[in-house]
N, C-alpha and C positions, 0 to 999 in steps of 0.2 A: 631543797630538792625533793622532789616526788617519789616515791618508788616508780618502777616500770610494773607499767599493767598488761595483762595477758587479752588476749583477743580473742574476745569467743566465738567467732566466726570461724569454727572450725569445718573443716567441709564434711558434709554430709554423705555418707556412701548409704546407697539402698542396698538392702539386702538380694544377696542375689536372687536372679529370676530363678525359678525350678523350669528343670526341661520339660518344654512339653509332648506328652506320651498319647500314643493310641491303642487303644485296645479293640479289642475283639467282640462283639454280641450277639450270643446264640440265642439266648432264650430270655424272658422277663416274667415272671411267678409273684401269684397273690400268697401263697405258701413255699414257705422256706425247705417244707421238704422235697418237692418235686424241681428245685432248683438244686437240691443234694442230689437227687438223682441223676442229673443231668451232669452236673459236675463231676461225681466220681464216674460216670461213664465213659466221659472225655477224658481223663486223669487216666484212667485203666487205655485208654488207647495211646496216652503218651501226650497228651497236649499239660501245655499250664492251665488249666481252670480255675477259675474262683469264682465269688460270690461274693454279690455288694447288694447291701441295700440302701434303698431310697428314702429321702426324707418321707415321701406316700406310703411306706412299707411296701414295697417292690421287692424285688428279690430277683438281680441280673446278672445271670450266667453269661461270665465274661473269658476272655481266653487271650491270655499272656499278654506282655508291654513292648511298644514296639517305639522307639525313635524318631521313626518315619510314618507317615499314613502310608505312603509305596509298600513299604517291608508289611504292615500289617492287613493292606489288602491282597498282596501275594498269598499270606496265609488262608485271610478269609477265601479267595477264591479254593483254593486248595479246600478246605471247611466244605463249602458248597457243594463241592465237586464229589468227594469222599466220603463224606459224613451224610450227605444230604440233607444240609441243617440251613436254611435262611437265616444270613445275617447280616452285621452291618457294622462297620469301622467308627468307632469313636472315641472324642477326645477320655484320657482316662483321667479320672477326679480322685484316686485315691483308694484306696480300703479300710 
């Protein structure tokens, strides 16, 4: 008699998806410090700002994470309207 053998056909679970987010784009900077500027200026008025850079060394002045593209164009418009800053909703990749 054989032993009983185990079956490695075990099923395979994927790691979960991460949710995807959008953010905010005020500005985009060959220097990292006119991208601090812009940042703590927006931060002293109450928004979440940060700063990401780019594989190009960019440097984009981004404004908080949103669940929704809806929720974060509300704000953008709101941005626009107040601040009088041109900008534009995108997917966020991280910090």
């Amino acid at each position: 008699v054989l032993p009983a053998t185990q079956s490695n056909s075990a099923v395979k679970q994927s790691a979960p998806k991460k949710p995807l987010l959008y953010t905010i784009q005020v500005g985009a900077y060959k220097t990292k410090a006119y991208a601090n500027t812009l940042e703590q200026s927006l931060k002293r008025k109450g928004y979440d700002a940060f700063v990401t850079r780019s594989a190009k060394k960019i440097y984009r002045v981004q404004v908080d994470r949103f669940g929704s593209k809806e929720d974060a164009t509300k704000l953008a418009q709101r941005i626009q309207t107040k601040e009088k800053l041109k900008n534009f909703v995108t997917r966020f990749s991280g910090v």
